[in-house]
N, C-alpha and C positions, 0 to 999 in steps of 0.2 A: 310485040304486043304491048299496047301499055293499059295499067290499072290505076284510076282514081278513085278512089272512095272515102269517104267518112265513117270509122268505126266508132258504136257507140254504147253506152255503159258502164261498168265501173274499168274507163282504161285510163286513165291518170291516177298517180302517186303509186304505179303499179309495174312500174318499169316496162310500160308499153312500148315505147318510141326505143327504148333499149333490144327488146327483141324483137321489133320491127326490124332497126337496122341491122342485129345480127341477122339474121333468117335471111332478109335482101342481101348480104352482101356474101352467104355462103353459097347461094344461087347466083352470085355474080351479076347480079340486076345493078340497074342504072336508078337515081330517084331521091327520092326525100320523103320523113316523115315530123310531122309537127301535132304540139298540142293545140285546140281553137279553145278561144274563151267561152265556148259555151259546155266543157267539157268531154269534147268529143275529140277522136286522132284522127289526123287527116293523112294518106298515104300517096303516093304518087311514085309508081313503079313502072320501068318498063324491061324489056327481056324477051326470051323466047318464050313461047307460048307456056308448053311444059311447066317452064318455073313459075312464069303470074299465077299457073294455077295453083301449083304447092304455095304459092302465097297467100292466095285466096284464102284457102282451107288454113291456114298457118292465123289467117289476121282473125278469120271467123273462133279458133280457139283462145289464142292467146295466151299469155304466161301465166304463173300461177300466179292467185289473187285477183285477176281480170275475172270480168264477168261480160263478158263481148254480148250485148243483145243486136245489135243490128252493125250489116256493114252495107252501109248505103253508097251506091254509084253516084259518081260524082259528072256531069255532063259540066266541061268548061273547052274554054278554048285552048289554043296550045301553050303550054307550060313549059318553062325549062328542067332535065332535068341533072343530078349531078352524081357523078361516078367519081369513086364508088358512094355508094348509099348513104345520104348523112340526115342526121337529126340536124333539122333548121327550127328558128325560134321565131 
């Protein structure tokens, strides 16, 4: 199953893309997460079902100091992704 989204909020200078990648890669997920210039994190996961969902719920929280208000679906075409799980720039 794979997940794109755009999370958005206060999730930069907040060690977002930090617990992103940890949380992906104790689920053993395949993927990348990045910050966009417009202040939002962009995530790209994939895995067994089970896990994108604990990821889901995992990006919808986020670490302390985030303030996650939205995590928007991402509709693109096929994307590469990288294992194990890395913060791309």
């Amino acid at each position: 199953m794979r997940l794109h989204v755009v999370v958005r909020g206060r999730v930069q200078g907040v060690g977002f893309r930090w617990f992103v990648r940890e949380a992906a890669r104790r689920r053993d997920l395949a993927g990348w997460v990045r910050n966009l210039a417009d202040g939002g994190v962009e995530v790209l996961a994939e895995g067994m079902e089970a896990e994108i969902v604990w990821l889901r719920s995992e990006l919808a929280r986020g670490p302390d100091g985030a303030a996650v208000e939205e995590v928007e679906e991402v509709a693109v075409a096929r994307v590469d992704v990288a294992k194990p799980f890395a913060i791309i720039r």
